[in-house]
C-alpha positions as CSV (number, residue, x, y, z in Angstrom):
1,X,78.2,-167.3,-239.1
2,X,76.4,-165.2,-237.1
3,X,72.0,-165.3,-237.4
4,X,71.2,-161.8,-237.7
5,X,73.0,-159.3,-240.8
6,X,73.0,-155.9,-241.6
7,X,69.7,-154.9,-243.2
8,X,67.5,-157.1,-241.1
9,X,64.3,-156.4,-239.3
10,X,64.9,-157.3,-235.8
11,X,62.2,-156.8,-232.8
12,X,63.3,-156.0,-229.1
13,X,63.0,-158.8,-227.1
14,X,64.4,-157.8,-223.7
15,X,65.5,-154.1,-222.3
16,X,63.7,-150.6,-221.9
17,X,62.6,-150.8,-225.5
18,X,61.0,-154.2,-225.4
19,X,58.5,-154.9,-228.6
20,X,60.2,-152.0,-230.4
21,X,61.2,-153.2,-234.2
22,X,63.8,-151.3,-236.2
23,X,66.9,-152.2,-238.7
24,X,70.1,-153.3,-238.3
25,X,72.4,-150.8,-239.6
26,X,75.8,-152.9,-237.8
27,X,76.8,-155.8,-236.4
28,X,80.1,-156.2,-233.8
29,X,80.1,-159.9,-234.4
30,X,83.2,-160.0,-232.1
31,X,81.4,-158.8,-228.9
32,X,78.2,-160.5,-230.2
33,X,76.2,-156.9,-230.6
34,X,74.0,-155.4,-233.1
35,X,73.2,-151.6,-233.3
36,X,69.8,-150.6,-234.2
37,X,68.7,-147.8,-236.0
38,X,66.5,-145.2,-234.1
39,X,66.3,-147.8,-231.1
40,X,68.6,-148.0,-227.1
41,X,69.1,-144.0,-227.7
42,X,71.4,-142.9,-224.9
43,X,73.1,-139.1,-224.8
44,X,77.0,-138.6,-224.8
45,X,78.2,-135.4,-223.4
46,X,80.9,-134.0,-225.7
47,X,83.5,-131.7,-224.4
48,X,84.9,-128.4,-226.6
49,X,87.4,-129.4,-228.5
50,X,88.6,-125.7,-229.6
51,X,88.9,-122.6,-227.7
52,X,85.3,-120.7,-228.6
53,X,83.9,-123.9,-229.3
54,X,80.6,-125.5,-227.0
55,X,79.9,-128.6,-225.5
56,X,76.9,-130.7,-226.5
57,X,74.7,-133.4,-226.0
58,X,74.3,-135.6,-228.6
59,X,72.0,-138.8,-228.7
60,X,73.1,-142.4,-230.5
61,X,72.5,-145.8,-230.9
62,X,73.8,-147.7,-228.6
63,X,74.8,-151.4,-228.9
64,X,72.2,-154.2,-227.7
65,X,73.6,-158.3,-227.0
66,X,72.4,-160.1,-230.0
67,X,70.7,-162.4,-227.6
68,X,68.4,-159.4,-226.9
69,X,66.8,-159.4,-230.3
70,X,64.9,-161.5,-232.6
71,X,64.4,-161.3,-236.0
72,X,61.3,-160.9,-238.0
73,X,60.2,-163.0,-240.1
74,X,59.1,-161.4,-243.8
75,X,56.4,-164.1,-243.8
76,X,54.7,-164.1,-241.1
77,X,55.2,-160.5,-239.6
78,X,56.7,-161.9,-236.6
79,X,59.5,-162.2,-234.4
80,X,61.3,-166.1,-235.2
81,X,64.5,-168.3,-234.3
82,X,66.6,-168.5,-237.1
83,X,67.9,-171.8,-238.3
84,X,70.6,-173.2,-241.4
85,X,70.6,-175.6,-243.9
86,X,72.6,-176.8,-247.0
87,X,70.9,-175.8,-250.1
88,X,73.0,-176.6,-253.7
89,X,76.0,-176.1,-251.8
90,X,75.5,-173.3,-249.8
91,X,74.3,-172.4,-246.4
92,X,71.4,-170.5,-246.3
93,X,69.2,-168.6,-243.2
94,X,65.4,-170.5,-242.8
95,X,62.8,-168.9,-240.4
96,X,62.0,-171.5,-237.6
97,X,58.6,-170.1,-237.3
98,X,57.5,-170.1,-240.9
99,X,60.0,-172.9,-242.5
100,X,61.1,-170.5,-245.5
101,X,64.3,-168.8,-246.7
102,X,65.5,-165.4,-245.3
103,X,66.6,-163.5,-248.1
């Protein structure tokens, strides 16, 4: 099970857009990598794909290593280690910084 889901408010730990927070809008949990939304922008060059038709330039997420981010806690406004525990049965995400349940 994998620490950081879709939806979450991560910050940008390590890179060019250290400190930067943003959403989580996927998760590759088979290379371990989280895209985030308006954050690691890089520009693909796109070739014509029809005769009359133009190339472009158009700018995306890119994937960051999910040991790059960290995510923020909706307690304390900042940027925690995530930890599990057994609660009635079923495992549940705890903030490390604050002690409370991640939603």
């Amino acid at each position: 099970m994998l620490k950081i889901k879709k939806g979450d408010n991560v910050e940008i730990i390590a890179g060019k857009d250290r400190g930067k927070r943003g959403e989580v809008i996927a998760v590759n949990s088979s290379q371990g990598k989280v895209t985030v939304k308006k954050l690691n922008m890089v520009t693909r060059h796109v070739k014509p794909t029809q005769a009359g038709q133009k190339g472009e330039r158009i700018t995306t997420e890119a994937q960051i290593d999910i040991s790059n981010v960290a995510l923020v806690c909706p307690h304390t406004n900042k940027p925690t280690r995530v930890g599990f525990i057994v609660k009635e049965g079923l495992k549940v995400r705890i903030s490390k910084k604050s002690g409370k349940e991640i939603e």
